[in-house]
C-alpha positions as CSV (number, residue, x, y, z in Angstrom):
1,X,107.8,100.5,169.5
2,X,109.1,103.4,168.2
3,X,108.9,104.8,164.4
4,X,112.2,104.4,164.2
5,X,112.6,101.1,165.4
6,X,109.3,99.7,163.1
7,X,111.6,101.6,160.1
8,X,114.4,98.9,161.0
9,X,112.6,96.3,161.5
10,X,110.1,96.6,158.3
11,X,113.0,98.1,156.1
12,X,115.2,95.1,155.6
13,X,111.7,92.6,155.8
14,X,110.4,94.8,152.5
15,X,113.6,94.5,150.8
16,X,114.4,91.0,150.9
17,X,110.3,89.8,150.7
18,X,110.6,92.3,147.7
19,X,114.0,90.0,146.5
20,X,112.7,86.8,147.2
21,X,109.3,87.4,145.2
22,X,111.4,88.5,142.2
23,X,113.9,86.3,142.4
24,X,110.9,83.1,142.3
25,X,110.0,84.7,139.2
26,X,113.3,85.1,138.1
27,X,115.8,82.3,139.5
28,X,118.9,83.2,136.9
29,X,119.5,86.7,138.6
30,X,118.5,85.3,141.7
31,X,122.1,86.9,143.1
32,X,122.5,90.2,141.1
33,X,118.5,90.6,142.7
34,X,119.8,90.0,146.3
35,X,122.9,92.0,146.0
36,X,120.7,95.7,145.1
37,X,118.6,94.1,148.1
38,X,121.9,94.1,150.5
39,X,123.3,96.9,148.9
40,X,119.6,99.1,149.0
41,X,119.3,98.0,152.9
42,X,123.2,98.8,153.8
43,X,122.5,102.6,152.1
44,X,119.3,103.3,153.6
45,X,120.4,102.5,157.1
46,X,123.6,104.3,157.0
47,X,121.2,107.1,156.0
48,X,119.1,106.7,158.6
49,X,121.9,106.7,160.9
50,X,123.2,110.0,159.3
51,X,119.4,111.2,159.7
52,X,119.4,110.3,163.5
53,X,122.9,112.1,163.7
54,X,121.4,115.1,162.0
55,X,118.8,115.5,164.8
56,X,115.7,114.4,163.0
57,X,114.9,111.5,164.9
58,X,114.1,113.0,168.6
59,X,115.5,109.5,169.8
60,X,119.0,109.9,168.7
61,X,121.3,107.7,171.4
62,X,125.3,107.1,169.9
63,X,124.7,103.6,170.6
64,X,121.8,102.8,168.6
65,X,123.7,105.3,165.3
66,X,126.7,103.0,166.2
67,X,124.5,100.3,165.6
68,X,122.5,101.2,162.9
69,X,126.0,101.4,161.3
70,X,127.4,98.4,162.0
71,X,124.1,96.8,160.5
72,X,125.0,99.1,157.1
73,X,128.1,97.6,156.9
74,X,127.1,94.5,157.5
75,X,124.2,94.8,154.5
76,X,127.3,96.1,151.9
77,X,129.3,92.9,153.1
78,X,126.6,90.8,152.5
79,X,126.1,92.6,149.1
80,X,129.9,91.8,148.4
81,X,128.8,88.5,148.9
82,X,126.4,88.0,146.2
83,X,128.6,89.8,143.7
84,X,131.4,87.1,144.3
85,X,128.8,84.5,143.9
86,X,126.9,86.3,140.7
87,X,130.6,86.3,138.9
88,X,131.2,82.5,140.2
């Protein structure tokens, strides 16, 4: 595996293992906790995609930064989620 495929693949594993531990010891901001996860995760991959655009990565492919996009977004929407839920 490449080092940029073990960054996506441990990235988003840290970030919500890091959520879930605080969230045990915390369960009333359980949400707000998991929405900076979402929110973390969604801006560090669309900076790794910007990285990979910018040549740093030697692996750069446009399908894999179209991905890497698309799971960005899909981190923020899941954020969005878990701000309608913490104001619920």
């Amino acid at each position: 595996m490449t080092p940029l495929g073990l960054l996506l693949v441990l990235l988003p594993l840290a970030a919500f293992g890091n959520a879930a531990y605080r969230a045990r010891r915390r369960p009333t901001e359980s949400a707000a906790i998991f929405r900076r996860a979402f929110l973390a995760t969604g801006v560090a991959f669309f900076g790794i995609a910007l990285l990979m655009m910018l040549g740093i990565f030697d692996t750069y492919r446009p399908e894999a930064a179209d991905l890497i996009i698309k799971l960005g977004f899909g981190m923020m929407i899941g954020g969005v989620a878990c701000a309608i839920t913490e104001r619920r």
